[in-house]
PAROZA-336434 format. One record per atom (N, C-alpha, C, O): residue in three letters; x, y, z. Coordinates in pm, whole numbers, padded with zeros to 5 digits, always signed. Layout:
<pts>
ALAXYZ
...
</pts>
This chain:
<pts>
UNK+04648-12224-12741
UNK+04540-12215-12837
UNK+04439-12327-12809
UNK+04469-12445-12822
UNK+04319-12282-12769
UNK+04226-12393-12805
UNK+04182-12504-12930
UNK+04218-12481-13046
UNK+04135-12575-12911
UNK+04092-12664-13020
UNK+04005-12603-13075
UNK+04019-12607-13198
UNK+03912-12542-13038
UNK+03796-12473-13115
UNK+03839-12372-13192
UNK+03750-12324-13262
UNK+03951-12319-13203
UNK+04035-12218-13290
UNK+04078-12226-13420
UNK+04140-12146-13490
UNK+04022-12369-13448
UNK+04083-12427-13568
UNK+03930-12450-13648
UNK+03929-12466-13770
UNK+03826-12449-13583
UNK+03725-12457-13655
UNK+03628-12296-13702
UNK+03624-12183-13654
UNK+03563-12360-13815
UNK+03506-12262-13874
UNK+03443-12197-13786
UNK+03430-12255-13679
UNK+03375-12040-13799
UNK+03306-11951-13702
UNK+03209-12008-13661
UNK+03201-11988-13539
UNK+03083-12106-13718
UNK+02954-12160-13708
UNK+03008-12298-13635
UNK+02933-12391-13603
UNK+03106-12297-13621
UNK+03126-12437-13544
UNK+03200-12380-13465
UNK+03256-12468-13398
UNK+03237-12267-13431
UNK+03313-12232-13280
UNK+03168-12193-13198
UNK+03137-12217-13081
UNK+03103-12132-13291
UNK+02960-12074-13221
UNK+02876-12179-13164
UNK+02779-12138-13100
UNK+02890-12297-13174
UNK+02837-12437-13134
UNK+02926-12484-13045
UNK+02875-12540-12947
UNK+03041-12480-13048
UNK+03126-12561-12976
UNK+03118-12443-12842
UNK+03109-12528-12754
UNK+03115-12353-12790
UNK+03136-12231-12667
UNK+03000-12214-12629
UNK+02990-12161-12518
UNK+02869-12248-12696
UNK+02717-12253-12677
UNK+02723-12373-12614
UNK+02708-12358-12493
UNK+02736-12463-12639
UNK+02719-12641-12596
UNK+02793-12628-12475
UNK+02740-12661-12369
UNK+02956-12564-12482
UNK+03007-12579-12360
UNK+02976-12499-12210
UNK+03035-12492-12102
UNK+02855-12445-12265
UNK+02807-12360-12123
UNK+02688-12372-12132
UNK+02618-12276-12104
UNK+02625-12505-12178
UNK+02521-12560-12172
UNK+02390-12486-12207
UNK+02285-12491-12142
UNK+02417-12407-12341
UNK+02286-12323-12372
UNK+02223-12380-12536
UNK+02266-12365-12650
UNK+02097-12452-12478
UNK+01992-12457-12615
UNK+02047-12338-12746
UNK+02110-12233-12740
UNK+02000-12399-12836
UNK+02015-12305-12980
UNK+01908-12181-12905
UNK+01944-12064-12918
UNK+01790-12209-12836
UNK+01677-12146-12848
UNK+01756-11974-12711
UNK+01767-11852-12715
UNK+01778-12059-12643
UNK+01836-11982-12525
UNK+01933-11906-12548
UNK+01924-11792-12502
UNK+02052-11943-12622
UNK+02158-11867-12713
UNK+02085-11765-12773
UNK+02122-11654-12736
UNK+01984-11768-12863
UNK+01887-11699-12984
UNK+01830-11562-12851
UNK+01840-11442-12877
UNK+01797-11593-12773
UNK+01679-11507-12692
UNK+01830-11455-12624
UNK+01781-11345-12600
UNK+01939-11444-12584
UNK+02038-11373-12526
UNK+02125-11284-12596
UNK+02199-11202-12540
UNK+02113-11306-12746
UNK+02156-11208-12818
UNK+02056-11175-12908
UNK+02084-11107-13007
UNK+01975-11203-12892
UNK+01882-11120-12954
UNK+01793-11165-13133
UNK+01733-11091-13212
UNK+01817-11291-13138
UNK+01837-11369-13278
UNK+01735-11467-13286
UNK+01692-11500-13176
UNK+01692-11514-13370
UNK+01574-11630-13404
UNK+01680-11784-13330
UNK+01801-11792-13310
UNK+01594-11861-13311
UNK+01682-12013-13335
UNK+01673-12008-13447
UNK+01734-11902-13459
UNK+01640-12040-13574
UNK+01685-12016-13704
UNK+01764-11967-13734
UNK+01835-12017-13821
UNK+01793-11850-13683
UNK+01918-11768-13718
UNK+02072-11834-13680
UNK+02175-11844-13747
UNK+02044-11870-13559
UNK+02136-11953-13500
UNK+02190-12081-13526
UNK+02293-12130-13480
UNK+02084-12142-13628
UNK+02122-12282-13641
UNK+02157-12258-13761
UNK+02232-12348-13799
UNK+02133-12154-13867
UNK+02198-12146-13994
UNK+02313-12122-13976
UNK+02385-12151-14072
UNK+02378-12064-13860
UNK+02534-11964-13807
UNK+02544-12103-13827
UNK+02573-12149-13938
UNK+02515-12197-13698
UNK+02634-12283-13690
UNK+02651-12405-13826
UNK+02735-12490-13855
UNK+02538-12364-13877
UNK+02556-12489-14041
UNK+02639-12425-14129
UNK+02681-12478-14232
UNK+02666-12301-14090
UNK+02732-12244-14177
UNK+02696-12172-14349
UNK+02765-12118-14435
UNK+02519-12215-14334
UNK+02419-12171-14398
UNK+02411-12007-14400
UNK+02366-11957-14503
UNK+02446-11930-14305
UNK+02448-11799-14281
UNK+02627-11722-14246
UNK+02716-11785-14188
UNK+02637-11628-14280
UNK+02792-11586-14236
UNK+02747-11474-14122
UNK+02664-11384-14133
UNK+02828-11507-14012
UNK+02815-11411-13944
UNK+02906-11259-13981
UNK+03026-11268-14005
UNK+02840-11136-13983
UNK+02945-11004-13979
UNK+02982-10998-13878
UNK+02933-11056-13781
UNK+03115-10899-13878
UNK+03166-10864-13789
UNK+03191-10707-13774
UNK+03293-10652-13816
UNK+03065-10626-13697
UNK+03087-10495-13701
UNK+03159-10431-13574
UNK+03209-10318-13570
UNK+03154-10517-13479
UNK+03202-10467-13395
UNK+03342-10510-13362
UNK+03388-10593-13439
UNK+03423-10469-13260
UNK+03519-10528-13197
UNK+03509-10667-13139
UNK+03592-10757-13144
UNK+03400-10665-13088
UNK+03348-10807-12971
UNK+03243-10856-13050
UNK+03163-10768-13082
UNK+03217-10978-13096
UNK+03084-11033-13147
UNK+03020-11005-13065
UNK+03076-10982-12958
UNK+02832-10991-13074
UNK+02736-10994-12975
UNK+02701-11069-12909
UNK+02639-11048-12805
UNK+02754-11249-12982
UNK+02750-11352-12895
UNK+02838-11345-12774
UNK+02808-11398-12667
UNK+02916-11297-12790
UNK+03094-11295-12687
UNK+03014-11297-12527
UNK+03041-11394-12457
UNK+02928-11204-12475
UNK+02884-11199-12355
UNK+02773-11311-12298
UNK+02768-11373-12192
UNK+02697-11310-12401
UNK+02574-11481-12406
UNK+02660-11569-12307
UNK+02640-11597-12189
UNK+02785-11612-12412
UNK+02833-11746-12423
UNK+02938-11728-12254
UNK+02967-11834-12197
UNK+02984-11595-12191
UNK+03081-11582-12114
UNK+03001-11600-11966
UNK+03057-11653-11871
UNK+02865-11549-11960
UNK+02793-11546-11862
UNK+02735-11691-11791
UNK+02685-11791-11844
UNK+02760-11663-11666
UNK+02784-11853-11586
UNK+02657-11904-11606
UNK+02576-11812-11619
UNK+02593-12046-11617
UNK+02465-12099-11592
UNK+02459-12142-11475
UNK+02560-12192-11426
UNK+02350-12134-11407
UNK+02335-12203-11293
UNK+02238-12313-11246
UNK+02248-12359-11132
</pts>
């Protein structure tokens, strides 16, 4: 189990963004979302749903930087 497993959703969504080195802004434009939107996720200001099987972030955050 990771460490990030233990934290809230808006702070896993920060902690897997940071670790593949993507701006709030850059995260926002890969799934499709304001930076606002994004920075309320991770304050925990906003709840993310869950309609799908896979969050929409899941692919953003999996894809390599170079």
């Amino acid at each position: 189990m990771d460490s990030s497993d233990l934290l809230p959703v808006g702070r896993r969504v920060a902690y897997w963004r940071r670790r593949r080195k993507l701006s709030q802004q850059v995260f926002a434009d890969r799934i499709g979302k304001s930076k606002s939107w994004v920075d309320k996720v991770e304050r925990g200001v906003r709840s993310l749903e869950r309609t799908t099987p896979e969050p929409t972030a899941s692919p953003a955050v999996r894809e390599e930087v170079t």
